[in-house]
Backbone as numpy.savetxt, mean C-alpha at the origin, in Angstrom:
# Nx Ny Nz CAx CAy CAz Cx Cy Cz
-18.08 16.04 -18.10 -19.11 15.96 -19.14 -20.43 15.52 -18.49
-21.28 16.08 -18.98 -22.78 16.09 -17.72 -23.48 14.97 -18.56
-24.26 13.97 -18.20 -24.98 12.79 -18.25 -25.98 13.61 -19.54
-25.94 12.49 -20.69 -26.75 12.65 -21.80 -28.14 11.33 -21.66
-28.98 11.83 -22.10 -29.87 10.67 -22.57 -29.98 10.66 -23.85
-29.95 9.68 -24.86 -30.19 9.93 -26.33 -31.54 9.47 -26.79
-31.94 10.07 -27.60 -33.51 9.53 -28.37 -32.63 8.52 -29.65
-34.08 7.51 -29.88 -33.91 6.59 -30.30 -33.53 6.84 -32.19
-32.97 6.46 -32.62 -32.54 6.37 -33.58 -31.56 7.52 -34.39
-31.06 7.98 -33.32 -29.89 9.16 -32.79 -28.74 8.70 -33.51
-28.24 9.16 -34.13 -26.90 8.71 -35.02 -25.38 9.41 -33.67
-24.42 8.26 -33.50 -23.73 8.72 -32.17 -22.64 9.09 -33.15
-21.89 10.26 -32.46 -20.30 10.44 -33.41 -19.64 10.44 -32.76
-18.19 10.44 -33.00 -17.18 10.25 -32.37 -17.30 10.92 -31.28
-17.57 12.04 -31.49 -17.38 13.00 -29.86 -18.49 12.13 -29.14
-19.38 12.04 -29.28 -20.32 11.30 -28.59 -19.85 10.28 -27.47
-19.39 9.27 -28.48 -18.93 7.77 -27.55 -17.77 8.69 -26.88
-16.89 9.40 -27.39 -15.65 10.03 -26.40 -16.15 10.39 -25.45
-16.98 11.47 -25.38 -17.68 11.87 -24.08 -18.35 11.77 -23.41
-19.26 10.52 -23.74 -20.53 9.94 -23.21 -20.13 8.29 -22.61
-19.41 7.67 -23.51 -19.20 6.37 -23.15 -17.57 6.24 -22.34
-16.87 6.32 -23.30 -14.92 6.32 -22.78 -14.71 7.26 -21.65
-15.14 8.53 -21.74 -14.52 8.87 -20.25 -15.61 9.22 -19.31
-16.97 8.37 -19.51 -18.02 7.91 -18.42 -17.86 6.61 -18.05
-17.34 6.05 -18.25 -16.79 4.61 -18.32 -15.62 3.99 -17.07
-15.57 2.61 -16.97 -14.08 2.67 -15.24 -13.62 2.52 -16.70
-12.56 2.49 -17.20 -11.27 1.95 -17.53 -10.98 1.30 -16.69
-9.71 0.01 -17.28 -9.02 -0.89 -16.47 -7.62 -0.59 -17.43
-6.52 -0.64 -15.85 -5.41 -0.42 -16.00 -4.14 -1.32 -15.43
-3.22 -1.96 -16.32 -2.06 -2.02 -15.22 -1.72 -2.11 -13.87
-1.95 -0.96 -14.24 -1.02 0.47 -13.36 -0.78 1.77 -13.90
-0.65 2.66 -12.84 -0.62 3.98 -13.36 0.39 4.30 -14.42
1.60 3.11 -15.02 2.17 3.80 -16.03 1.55 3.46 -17.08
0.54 2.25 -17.29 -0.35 2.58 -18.68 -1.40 3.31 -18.16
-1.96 3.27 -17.36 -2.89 4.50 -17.46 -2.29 5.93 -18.54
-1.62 6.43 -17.80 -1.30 7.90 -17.87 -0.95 7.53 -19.92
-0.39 6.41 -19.94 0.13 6.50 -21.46 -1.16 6.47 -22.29
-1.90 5.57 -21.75 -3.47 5.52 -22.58 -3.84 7.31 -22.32
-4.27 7.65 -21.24 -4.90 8.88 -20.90 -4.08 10.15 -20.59
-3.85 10.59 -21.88 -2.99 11.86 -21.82 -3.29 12.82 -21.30
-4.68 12.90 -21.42 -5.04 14.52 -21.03 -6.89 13.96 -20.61
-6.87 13.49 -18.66 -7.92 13.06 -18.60 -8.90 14.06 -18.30
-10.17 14.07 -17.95 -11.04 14.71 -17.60 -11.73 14.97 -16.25
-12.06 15.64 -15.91 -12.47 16.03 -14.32 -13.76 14.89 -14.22
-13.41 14.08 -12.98 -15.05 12.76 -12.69 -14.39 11.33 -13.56
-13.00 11.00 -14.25 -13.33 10.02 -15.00 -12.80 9.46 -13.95
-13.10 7.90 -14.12 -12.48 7.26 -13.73 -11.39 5.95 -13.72
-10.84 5.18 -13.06 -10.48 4.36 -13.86 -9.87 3.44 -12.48
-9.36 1.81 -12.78 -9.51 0.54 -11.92 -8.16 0.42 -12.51
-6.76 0.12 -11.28 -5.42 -0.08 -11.52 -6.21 -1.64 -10.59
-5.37 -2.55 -11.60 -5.26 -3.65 -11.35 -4.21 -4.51 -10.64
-3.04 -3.27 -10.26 -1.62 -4.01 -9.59 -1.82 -3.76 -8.23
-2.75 -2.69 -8.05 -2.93 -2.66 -6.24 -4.34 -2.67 -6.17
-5.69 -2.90 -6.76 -7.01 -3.27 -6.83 -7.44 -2.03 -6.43
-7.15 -0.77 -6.87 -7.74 0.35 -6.82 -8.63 1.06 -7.74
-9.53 1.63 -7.23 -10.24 2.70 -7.88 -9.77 4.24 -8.01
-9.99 4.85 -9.23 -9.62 6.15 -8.39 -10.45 7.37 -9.53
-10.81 8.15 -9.20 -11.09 9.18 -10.32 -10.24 10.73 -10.53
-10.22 11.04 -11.26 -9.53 12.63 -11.81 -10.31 13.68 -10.72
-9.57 14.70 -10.52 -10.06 15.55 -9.61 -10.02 17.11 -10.42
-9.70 17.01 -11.61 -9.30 18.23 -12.22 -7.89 18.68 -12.37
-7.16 17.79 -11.43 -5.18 18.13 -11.53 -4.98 16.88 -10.91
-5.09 16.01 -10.66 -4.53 14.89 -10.38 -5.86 13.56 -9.77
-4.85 12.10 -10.14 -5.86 10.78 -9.61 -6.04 11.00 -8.18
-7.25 10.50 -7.99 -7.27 10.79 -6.32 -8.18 9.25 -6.11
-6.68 8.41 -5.04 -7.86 6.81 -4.73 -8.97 7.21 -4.40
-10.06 6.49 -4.86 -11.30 6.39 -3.77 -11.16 5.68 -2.61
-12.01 6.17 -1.67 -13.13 7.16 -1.80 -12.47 8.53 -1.44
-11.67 9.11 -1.68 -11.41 10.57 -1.57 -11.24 11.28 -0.10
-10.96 12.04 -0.35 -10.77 12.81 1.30 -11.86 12.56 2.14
-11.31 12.03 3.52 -11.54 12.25 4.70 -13.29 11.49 4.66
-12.78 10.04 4.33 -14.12 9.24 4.57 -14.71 8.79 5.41
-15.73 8.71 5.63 -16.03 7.96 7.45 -16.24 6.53 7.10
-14.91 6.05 8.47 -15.33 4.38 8.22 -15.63 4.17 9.61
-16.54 3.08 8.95 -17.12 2.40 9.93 -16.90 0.75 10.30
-16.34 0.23 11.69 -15.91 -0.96 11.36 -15.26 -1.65 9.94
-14.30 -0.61 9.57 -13.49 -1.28 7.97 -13.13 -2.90 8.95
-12.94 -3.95 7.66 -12.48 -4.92 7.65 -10.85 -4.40 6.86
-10.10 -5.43 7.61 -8.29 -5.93 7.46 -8.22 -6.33 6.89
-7.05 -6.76 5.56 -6.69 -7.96 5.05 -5.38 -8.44 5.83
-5.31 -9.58 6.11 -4.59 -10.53 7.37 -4.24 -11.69 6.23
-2.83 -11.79 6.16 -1.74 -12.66 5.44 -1.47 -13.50 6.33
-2.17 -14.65 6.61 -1.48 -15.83 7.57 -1.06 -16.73 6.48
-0.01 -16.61 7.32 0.83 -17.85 6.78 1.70 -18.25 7.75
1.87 -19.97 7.46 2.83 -20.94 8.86 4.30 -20.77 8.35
4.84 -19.17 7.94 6.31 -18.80 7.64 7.15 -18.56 9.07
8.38 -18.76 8.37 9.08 -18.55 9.69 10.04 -17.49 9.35
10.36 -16.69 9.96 10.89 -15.32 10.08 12.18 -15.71 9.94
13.30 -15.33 9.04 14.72 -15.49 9.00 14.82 -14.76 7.81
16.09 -14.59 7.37 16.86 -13.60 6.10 15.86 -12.74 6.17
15.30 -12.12 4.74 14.07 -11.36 5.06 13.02 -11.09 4.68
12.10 -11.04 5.56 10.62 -11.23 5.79 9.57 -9.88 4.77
9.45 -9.63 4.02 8.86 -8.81 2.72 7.54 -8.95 3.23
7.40 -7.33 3.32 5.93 -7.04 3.90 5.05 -6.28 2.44
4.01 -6.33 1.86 3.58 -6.14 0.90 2.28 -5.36 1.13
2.61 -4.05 1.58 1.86 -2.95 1.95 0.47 -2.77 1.35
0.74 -2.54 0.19 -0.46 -2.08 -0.89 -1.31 -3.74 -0.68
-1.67 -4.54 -0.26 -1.92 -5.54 -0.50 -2.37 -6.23 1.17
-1.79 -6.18 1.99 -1.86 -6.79 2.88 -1.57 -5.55 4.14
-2.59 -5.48 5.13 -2.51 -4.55 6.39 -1.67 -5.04 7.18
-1.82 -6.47 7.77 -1.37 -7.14 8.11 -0.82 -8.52 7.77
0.34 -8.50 8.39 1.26 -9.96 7.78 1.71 -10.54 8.99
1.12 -12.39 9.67 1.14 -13.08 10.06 2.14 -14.04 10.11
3.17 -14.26 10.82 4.08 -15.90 10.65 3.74 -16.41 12.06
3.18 -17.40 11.67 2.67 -18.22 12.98 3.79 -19.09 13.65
4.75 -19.66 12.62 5.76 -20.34 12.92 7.07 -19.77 13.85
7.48 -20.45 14.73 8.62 -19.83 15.34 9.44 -18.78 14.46
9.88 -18.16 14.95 11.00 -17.43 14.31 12.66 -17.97 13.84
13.30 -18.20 13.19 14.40 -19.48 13.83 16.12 -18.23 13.58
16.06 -16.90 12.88 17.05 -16.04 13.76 16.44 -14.70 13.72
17.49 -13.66 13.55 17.07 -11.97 13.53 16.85 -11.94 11.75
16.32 -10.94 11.78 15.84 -10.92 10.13 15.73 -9.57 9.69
15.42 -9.27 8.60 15.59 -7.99 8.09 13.74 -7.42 7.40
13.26 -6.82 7.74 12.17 -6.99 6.99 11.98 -5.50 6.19
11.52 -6.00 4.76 11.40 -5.11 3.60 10.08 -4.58 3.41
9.66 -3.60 3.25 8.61 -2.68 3.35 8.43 -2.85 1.85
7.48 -3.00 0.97 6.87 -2.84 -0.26 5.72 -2.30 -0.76
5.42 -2.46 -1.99 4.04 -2.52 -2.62 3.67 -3.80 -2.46
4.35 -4.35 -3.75 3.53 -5.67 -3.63 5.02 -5.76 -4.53
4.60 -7.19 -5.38 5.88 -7.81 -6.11 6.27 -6.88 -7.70
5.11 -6.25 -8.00 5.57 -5.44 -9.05 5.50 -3.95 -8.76
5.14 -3.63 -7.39 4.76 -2.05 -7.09 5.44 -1.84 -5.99
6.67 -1.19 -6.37 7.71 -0.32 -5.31 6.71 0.67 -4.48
7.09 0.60 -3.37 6.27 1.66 -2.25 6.71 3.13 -2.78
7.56 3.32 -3.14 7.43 4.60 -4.02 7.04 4.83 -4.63
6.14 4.10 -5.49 5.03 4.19 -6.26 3.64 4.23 -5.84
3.75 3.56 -4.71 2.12 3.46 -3.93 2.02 5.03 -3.47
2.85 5.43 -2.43 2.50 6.70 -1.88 3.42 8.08 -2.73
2.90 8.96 -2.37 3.44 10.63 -3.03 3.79 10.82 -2.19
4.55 12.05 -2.05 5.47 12.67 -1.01 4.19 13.54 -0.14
4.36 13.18 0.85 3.09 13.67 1.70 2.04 12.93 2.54
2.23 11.34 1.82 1.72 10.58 2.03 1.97 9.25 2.80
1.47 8.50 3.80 1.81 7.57 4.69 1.29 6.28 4.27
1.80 4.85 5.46 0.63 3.91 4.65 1.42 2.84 5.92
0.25 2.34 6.87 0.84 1.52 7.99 0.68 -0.23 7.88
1.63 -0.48 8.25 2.03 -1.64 8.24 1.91 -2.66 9.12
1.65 -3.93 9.66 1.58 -4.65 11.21 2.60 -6.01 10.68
3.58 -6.40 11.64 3.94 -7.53 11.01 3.85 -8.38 12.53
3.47 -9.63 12.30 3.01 -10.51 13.77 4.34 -11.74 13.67
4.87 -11.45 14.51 6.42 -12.10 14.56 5.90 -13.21 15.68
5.88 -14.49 15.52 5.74 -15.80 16.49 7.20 -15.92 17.29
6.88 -15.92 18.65 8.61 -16.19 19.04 8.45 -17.24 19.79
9.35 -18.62 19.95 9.81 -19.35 20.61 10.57 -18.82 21.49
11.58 -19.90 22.02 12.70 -19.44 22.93 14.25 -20.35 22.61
14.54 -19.12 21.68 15.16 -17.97 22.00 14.15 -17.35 21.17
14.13 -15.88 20.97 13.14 -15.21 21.11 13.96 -14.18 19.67
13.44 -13.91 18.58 14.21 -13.03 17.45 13.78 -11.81 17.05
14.05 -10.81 16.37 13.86 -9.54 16.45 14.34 -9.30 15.46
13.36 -8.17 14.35 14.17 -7.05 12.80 15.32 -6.54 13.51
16.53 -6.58 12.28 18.02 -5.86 13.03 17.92 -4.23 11.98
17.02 -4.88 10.99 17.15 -3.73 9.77 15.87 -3.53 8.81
15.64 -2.67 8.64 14.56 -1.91 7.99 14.51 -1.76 6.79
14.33 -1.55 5.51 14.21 -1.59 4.80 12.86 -1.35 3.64
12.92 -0.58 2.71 11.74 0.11 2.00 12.34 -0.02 0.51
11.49 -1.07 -0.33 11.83 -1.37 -1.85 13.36 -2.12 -1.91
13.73 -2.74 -0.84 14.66 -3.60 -1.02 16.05 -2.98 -0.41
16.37 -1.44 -0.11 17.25 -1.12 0.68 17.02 0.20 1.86
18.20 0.39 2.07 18.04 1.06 3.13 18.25 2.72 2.73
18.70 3.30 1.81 18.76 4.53 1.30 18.04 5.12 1.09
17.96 6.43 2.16 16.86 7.30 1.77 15.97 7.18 3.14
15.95 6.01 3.81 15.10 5.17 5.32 15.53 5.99 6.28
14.86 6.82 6.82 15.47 6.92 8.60 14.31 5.92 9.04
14.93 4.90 10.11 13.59 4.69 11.06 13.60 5.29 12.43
12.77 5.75 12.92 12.28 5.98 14.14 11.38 5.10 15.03
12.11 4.37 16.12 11.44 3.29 17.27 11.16 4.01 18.03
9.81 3.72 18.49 8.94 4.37 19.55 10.16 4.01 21.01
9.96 4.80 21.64 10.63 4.82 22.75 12.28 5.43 22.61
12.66 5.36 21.53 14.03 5.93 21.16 14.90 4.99 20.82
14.83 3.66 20.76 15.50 2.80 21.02 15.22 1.54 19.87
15.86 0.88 19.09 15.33 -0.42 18.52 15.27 -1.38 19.39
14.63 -2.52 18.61 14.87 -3.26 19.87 15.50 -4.33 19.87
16.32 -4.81 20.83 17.61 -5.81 21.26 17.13 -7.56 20.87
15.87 -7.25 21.53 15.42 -8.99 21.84 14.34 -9.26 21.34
13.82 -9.98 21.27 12.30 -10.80 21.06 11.58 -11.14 22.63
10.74 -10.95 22.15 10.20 -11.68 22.81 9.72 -13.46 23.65
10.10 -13.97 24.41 9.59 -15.38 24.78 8.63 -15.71 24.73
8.15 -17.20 23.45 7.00 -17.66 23.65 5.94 -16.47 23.79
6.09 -15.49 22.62 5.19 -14.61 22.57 5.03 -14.08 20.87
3.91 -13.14 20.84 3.85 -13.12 19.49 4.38 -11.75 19.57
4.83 -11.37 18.72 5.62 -9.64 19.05 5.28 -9.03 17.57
4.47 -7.79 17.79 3.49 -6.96 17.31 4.22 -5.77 16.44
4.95 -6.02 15.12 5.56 -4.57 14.81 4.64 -4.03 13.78
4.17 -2.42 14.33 4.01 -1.23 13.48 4.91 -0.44 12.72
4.25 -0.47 11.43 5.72 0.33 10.88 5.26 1.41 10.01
5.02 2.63 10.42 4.28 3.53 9.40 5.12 4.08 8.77
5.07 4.05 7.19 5.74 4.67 6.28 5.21 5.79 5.68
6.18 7.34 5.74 5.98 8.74 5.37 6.80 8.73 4.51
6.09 8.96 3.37 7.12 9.46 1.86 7.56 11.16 2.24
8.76 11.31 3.02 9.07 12.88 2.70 9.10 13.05 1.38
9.69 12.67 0.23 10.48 13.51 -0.68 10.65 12.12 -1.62
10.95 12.19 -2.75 11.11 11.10 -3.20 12.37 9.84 -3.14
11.89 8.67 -3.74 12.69 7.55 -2.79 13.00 8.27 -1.14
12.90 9.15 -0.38 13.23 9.25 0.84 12.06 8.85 1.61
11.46 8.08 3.00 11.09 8.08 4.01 11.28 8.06 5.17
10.18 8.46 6.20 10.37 8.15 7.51 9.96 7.18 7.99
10.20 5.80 8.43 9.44 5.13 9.36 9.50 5.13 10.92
8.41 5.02 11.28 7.77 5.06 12.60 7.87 3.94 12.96
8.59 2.77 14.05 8.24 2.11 14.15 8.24 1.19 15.74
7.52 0.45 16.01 7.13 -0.13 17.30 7.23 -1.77 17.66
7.32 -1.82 18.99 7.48 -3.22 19.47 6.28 -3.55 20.06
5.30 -4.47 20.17 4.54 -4.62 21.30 4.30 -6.14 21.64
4.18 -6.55 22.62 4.10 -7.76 23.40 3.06 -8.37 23.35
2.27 -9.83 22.89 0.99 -10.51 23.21 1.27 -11.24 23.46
1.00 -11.99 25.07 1.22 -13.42 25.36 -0.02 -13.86 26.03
């Protein structure tokens, strides 16, 4: 709907505010399942603000598309970095949509399992579409003895998960008195199914 100006003492009608104000307007949402229930049938340019992962996004004519849209140029983006003095054991819940990176400064104290998410109310199958990726960093503190993920995990299990470790191999050990660096990029093939990608790396 193309930008109106109104003259003054303009009587507005329903279509008016519909098309001029409500779907020129952000809406605020949930999440995409009240969205879509409020907005049955949206319009090409509207937009609207999901509040469970702090997104923007507007209609493209057939589907929401986050902003800023295809193929943006960034420049020096800033991280969001989850420090916290946690210590790595049972398992360590990484909260994707929310956090780039997730910090435990504290020793590690055994092997642990770490869970790939959205956040606490947004299953990663909900964040990404089939087609779509979304990378992860988790900063593991190691003492000595030194601990290591035994198991992978995406929305709380393992069905549907292949992971793939760089080099071919998971890995056995931790690191000593080092901080040990895992990447974990998650590819929605197909639904509930992914691939993760994932890596070891060393900072001492």
């Amino acid at each position: 709907m193309p930008f109106r100006i109104f003259a003054a003492g303009e009587v507005l009608t329903a279509a008016n505010v519909n098309d001029y104000l409500a779907e020129q307007a952000v809406s605020t949402f949930a999440g995409t399942a009240a969205r879509s229930s409020a907005i049955a049938s949206p319009t090409e340019g509207q937009l609207s603000y999901l509040q469970d992962t702090d997104q923007l996004a507007y209609y493209d004519g057939s589907s929401w598309v986050t902003a800023p849209g295809a193929r943006p140029l960034l420049i020096a983006p800033e991280e969001r970095v989850n420090v916290t003095a946690s210590t790595a054991t049972g398992t360590v819940t990484i909260n994707s949509a929310t956090d780039s990176v997730t910090y435990y400064t504290a020793n590690a104290a055994a092997n642990f399992t770490v869970n790939l998410r959205g956040n606490g109310s947004l299953q990663m199958n909900d964040v990404l579409a089939t087609g779509e990726s979304i990378t992860s960093v988790f900063l593991n503190t190691c003492g000595s003895p030194a601990y290591y993920p035994t198991t992978i995990q995406i929305d709380g299990g393992t069905a549907g998960v292949s992971t793939k470790w760089q080099g071919g191999s998971s890995p056995t050990s931790g690191n000593v008195n080092s901080i040990d660096a895992y990447s974990f990029t998650v590819i929605k093939t197909a639904g509930s199914a992914f691939t993760v990608l994932a890596s070891q790396t060393q900072f001492k």
